[in-house]
C-alpha positions as CSV (number, residue, x, y, z in Angstrom):
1,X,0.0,0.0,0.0
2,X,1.6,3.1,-1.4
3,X,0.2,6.9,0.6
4,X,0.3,10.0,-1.1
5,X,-1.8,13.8,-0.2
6,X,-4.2,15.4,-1.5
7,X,-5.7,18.9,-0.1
8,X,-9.3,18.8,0.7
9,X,-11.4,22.1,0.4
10,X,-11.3,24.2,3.6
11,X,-14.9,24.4,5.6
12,X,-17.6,27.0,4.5
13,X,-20.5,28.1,6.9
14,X,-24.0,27.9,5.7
15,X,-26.4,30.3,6.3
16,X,-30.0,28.7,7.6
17,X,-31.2,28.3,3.9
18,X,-28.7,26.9,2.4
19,X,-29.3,24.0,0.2
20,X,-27.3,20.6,0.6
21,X,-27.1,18.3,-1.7
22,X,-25.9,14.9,-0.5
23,X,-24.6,12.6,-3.3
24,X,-25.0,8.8,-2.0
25,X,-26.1,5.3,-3.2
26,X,-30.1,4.9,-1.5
27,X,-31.1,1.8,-1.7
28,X,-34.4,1.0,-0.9
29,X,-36.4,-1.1,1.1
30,X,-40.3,-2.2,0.4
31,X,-42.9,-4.0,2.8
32,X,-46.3,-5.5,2.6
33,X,-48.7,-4.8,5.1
34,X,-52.6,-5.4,5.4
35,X,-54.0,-4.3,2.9
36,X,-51.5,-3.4,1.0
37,X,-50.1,-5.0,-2.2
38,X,-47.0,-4.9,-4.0
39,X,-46.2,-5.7,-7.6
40,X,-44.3,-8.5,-8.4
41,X,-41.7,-5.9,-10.2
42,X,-40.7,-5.7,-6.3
43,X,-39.0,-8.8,-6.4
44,X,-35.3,-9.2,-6.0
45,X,-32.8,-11.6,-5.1
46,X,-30.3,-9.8,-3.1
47,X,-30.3,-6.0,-1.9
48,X,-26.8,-5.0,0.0
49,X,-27.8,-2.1,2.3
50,X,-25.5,1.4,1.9
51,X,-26.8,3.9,4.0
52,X,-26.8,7.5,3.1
53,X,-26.9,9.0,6.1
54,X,-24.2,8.1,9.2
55,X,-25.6,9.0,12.5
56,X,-24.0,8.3,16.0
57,X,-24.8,9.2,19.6
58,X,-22.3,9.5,22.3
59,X,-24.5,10.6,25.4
60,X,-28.1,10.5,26.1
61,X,-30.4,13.0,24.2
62,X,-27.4,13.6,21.9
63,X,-27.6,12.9,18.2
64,X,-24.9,14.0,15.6
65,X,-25.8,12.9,11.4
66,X,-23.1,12.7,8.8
67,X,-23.5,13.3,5.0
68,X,-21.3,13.6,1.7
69,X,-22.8,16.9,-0.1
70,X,-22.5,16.9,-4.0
71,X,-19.9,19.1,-3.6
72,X,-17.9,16.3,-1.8
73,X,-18.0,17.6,1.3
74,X,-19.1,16.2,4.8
75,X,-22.2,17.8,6.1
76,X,-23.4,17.7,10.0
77,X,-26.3,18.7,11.9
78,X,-26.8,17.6,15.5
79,X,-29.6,17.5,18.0
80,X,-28.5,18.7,21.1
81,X,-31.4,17.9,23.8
82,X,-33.8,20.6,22.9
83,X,-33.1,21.6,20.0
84,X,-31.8,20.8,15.7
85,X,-28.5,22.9,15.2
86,X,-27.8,23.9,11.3
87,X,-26.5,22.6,8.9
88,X,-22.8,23.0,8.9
89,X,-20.2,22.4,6.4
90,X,-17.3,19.9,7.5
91,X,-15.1,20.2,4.3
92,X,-13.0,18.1,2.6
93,X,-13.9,16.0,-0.8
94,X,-14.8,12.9,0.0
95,X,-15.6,9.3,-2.0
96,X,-18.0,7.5,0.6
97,X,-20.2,7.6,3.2
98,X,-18.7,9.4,6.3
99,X,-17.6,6.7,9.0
100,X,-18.1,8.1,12.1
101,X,-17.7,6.6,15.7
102,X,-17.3,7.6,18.8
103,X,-15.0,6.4,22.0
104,X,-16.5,8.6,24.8
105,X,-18.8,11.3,25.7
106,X,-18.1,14.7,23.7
107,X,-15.7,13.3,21.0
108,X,-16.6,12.3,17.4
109,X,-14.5,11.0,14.8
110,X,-15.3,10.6,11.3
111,X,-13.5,8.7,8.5
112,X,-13.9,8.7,5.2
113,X,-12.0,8.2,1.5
114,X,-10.7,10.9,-0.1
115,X,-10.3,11.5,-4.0
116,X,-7.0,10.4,-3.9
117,X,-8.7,7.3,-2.4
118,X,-6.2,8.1,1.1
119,X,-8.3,7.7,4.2
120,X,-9.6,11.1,5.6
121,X,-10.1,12.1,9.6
122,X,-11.4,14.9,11.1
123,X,-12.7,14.9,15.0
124,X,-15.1,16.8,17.7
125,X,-13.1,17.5,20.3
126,X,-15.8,18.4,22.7
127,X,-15.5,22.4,22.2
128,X,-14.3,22.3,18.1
129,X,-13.8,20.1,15.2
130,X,-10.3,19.8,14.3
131,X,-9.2,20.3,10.4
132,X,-9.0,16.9,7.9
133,X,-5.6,15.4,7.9
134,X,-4.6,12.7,5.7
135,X,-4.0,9.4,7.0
136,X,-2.7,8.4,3.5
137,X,-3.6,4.6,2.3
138,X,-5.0,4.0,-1.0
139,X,-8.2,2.2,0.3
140,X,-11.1,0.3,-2.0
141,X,-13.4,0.6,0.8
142,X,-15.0,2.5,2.7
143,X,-13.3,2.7,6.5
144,X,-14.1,0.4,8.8
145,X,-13.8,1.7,12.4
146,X,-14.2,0.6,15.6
147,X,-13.1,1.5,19.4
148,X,-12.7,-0.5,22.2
149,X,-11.7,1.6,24.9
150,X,-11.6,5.3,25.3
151,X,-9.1,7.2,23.0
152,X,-8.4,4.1,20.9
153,X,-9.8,4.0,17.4
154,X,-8.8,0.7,14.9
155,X,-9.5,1.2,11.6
156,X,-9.1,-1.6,8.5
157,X,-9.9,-1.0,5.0
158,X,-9.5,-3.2,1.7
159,X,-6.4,-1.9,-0.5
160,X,-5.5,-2.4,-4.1
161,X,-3.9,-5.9,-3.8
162,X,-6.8,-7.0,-1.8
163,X,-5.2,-7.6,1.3
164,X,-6.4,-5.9,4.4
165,X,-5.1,-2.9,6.0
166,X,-4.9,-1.2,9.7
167,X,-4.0,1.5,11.0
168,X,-4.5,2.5,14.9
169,X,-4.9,5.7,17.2
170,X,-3.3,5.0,20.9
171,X,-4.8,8.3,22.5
172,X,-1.4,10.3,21.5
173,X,-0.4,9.3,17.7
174,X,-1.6,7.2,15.1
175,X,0.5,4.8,14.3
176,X,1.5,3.7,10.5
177,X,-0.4,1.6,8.1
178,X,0.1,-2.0,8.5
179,X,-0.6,-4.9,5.6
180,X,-2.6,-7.7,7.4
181,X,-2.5,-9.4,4.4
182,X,-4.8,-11.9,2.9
183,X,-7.1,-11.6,-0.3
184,X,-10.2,-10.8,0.1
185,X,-13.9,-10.2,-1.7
186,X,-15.3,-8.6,1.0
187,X,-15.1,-5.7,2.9
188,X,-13.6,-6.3,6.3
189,X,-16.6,-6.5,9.7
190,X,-14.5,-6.0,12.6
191,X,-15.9,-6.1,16.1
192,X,-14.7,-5.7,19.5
193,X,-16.1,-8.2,22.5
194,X,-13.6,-6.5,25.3
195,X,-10.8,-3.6,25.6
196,X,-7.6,-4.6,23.8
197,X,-9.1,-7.8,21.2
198,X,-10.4,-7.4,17.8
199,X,-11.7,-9.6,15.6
200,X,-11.9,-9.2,11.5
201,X,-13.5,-11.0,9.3
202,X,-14.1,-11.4,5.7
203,X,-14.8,-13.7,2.4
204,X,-12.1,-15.2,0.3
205,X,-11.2,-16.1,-3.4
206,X,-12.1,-19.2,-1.8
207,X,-15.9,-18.1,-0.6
208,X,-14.6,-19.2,2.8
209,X,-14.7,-17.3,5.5
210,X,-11.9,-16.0,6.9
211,X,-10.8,-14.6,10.1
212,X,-7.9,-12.7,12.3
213,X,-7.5,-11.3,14.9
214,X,-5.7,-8.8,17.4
215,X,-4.8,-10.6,21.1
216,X,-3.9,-7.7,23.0
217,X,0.1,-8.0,22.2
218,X,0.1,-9.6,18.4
219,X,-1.7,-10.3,15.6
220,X,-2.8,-14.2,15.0
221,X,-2.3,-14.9,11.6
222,X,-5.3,-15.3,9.2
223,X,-7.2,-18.6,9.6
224,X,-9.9,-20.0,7.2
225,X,-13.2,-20.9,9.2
226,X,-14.6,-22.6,5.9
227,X,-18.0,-23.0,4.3
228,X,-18.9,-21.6,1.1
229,X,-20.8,-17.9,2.1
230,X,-22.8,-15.6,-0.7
231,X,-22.9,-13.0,1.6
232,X,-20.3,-10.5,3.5
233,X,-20.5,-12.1,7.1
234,X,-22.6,-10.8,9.8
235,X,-21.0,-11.2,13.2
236,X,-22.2,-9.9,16.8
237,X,-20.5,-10.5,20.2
238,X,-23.5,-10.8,23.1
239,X,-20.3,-11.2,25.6
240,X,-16.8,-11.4,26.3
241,X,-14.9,-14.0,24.2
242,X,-18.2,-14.9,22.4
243,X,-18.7,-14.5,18.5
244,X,-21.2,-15.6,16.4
245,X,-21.0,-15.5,12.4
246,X,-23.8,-15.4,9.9
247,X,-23.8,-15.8,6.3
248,X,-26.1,-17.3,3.1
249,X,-24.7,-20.5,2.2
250,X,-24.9,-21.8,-1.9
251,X,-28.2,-23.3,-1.0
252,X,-29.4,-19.6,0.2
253,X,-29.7,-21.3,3.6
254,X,-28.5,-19.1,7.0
255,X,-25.3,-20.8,8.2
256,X,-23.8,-20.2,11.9
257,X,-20.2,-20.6,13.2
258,X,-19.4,-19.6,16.9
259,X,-16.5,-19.3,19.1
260,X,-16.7,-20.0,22.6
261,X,-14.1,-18.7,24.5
262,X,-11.5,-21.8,23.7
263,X,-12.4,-23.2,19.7
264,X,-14.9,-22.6,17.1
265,X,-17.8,-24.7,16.8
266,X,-18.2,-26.1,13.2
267,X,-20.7,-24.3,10.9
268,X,-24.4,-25.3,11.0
269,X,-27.4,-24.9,9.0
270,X,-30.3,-23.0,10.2
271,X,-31.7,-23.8,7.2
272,X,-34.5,-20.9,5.5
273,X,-34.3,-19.6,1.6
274,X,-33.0,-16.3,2.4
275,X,-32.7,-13.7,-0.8
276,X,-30.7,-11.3,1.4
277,X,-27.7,-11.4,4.0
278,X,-29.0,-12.0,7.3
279,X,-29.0,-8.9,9.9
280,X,-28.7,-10.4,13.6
281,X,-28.7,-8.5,16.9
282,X,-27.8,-9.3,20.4
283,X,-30.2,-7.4,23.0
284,X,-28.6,-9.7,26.0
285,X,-25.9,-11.9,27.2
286,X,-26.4,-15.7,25.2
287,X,-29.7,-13.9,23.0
288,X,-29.3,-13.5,19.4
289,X,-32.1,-12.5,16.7
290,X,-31.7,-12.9,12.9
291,X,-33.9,-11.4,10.5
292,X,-33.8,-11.5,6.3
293,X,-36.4,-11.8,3.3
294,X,-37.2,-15.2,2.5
295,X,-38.0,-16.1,-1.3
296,X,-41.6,-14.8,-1.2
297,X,-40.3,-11.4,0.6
298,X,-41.2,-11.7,3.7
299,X,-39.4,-10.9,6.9
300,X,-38.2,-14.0,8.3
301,X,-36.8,-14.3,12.1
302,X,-35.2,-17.1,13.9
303,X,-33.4,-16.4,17.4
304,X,-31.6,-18.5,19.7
305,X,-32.7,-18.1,23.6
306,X,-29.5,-19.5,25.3
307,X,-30.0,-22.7,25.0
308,X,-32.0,-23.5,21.6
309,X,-32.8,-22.3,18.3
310,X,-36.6,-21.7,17.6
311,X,-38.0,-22.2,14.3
312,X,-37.7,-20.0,11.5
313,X,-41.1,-17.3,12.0
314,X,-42.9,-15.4,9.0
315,X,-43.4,-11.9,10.2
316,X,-45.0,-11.0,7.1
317,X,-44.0,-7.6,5.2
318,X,-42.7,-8.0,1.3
319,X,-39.2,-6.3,1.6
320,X,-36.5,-6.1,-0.9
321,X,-33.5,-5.8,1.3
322,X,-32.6,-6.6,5.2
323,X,-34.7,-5.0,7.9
324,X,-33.3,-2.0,9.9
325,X,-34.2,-3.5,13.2
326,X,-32.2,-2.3,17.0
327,X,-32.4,-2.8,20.5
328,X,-32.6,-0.2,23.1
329,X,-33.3,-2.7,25.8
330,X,-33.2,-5.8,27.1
331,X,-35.7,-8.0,25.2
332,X,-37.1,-5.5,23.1
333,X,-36.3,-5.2,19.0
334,X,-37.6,-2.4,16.5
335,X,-37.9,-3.4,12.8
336,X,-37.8,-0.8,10.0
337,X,-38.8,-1.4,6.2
338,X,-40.3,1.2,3.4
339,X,-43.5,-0.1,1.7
340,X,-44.2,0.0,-1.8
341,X,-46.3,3.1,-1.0
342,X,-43.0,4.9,0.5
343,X,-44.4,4.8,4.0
344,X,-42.2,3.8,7.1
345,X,-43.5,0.4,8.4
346,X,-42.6,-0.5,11.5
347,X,-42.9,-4.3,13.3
348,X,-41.7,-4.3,17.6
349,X,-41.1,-7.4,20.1
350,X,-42.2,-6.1,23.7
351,X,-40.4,-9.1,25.1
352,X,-43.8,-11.4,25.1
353,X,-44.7,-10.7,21.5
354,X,-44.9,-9.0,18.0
355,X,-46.9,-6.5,17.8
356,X,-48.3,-5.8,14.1
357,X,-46.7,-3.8,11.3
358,X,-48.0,-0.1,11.9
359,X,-48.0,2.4,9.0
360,X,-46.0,5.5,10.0
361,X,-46.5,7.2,7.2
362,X,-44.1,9.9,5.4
363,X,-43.3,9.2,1.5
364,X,-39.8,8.4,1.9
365,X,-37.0,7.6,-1.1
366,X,-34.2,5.9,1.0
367,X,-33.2,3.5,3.7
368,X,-33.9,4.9,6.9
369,X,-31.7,4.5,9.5
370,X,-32.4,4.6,13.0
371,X,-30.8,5.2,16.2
372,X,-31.2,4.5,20.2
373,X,-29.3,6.9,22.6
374,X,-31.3,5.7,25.7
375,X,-34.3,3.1,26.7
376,X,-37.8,3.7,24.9
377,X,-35.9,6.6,22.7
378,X,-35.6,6.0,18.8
379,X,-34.8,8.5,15.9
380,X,-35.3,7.5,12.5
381,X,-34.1,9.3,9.3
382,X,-34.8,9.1,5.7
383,X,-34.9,10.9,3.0
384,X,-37.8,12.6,1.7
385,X,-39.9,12.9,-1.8
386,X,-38.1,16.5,-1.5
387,X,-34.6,15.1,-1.1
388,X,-34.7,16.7,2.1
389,X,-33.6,14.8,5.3
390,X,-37.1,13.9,7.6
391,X,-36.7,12.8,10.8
392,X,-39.4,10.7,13.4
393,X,-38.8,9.6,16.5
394,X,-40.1,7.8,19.5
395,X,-40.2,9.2,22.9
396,X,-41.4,6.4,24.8
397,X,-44.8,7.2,24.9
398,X,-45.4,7.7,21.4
399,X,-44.4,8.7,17.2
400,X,-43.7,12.1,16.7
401,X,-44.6,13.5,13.7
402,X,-42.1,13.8,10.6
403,X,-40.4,16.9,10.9
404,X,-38.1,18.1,7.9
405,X,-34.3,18.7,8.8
406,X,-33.7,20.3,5.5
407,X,-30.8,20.1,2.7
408,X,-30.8,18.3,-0.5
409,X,-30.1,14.6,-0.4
410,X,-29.6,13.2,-3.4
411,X,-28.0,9.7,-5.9
């Protein structure tokens, strides 16, 4: 991996009007509910999710969403607990979607790939953004970050030959690019089930997946866990020195592989026709819920409860990509999906059962992406018929209606 510069544009304020146009990828979602029905032009057999907006919460009542303008710059706006700052102009030219994460209360950092396809950073410091530098790299993909302690940030990103790269903040200096090496057909999912251990994973010439991993003191070299996967693996850690890995198999069945604190089971069918990757969540310690569209569009669910798998369950719907579903408490999961009429349909779990898909209306042209910063709190946004930015949330009690956070999101 070779680095080189490139100057990105200096920030400009906008005034309360001005228009933002956000270039992006939306791909959409659509979903059946009663009385409603879809044509079967709605049909598809696999949908890979790019959000267009990144948004990230690092305290209670604190909301802060990331865009790429046409211009290629990064645009921000932020709720702050009583009220929707502006728009404001971050800067820079960038390539992707803005990854932004955050390691403690106050800070922000946001990645991203630059036009001379170098990774980007620029940070909220708690009181001012600091300016982009160039972290150099020439990346295929965008950034994948993650933190697992505060002031550490580990970031790995595809390069030209295909191997993976890395590059680390300690809380005083980031330290060089390193070659992890490999050859992969995926982007890297990294996750973090304690301080100080990371775990990568991706698929290979092979279709395996592969996997390595950081100890605490060295790297393990990379390992192949097998199987033949269609699908970028989904893995979620419920505890310490727990994984479990997801994927479509060639038979478009969910597979599962699982580490237990000592060796990795071997991979097992959970059988389903799924047309898209799986999305699974962890709400608690040993819980884990998958969801996907089966071959009639559906939404499909299967979870294991500790100690068993239960049987694949039709929740209905006709969507054409995964569910945005989260968890902002202990047995409770929100599913998101736009219907064939552009509403926002939404399906819950209240920890005894599923409630039915409600209609919450709006005429919406994108993925919506939602967010939890506290228990019975959810904001939602999506992009409008407008190409503005709309916003609904849930305040525990009930929807509020859509408001619009202006700008001009657009393909």
């Amino acid at each position: 991996m070779w680095l080189q510069r490139n100057r990105l544009r200096p920030s400009r304020r906008l005034g309360q009007r001005a228009r933002l146009i956000f270039a992006a990828l939306p791909l959409l979602l659509a979903m059946h509910c009663t009385g409603f029905t879809p044509s079967p032009a709605h049909a598809t057999s696999d949908v890979t999710n790019q959000p267009i907006i990144s948004c990230t919460s690092w305290s209670a009542n604190r909301i802060d969403c990331f865009a790429p303008g046409t211009d290629g710059a990064m645009y921000h706006r932020y709720w702050n607990g009583s009220a929707w700052g502006g728009w404001e102009d971050l800067g820079g030219v960038i390539t992707s979607t803005p990854n932004c994460t955050s390691w403690g209360a106050n800070r922000i950092d946001c990645f991203a790939r630059g036009t001379d396809n170098a990774m980007w950073h620029r940070y909220w410091n708690g009181s001012a953004w600091g300016g982009w530098e160039n972290l150099g790299g020439v990346i295929t993909s965008t950034p994948n970050c993650t933190s697992w302690g505060a002031n550490r940030i580990d970031c790995f990103a595809r390069g030209t030959d295909n191997a993976m790269y890395h590059r680390y903040w300690n809380g005083s200096a980031w330290g060089g690019w390193e070659n992890l090496g490999g050859v992969i057909t995926s982007d890297p999912n990294c996750t973090s089930w304690s301080a100080n251990r990371i775990d990568c994973f991706a698929a290979g010439t092979d279709n395996a997946m592969w996997h390595r991993y950081w100890n605490g003191s060295a790297w393990g070299g990379w390992e192949s866990l097998g199987g033949v996967i269609t699908s970028r693996p989904e893995c979620v850690s419920w505890g310490p020195n727990r994984i479990d890995c997801f994927a479509r198999g060639t038979d478009n069945a969910m597979y599962h592989r699982y580490w237990n604190g000592s060796a990795w089971g071997g991979w097992e069918s959970l059988g389903g026709i799924i047309v898209t990757a799986p999305k699974c969540t962890a709400w608690s310690a040993n819980r884990i819920d998958c969801f996907a569209a089966g071959t009639d569009n559906a939404m499909y669910h299967r979870y294991w409860n500790g100690s068993a798998w239960g049987g694949w369950e039709n929740l209905g719907g006709i969507i054409l990509a995964t569910p945005e579903c989260t968890s902002w408490s202990a047995n409770r999961i929100d599913c998101f999906a736009v219907g064939t009429d552009n509403a926002m349909y939404h399906r819950y779990w209240n920890g005894s059962a599923w409630g039915g898909w409600e209609n919450l209306g709006g005429i919406i042209t994108s993925v919506p992406e939602c967010t939890s910063w506290g228990p019975n709190r959810i904001d939602c946004f999506a992009r409008g018929t407008d190409n503005a930015m709309w916003h609904r949330y849930w305040n525990g009690s009930a929807w509020g209606g859509w408001e619009s956070l202006g700008g001009v999101i657009m393909r």
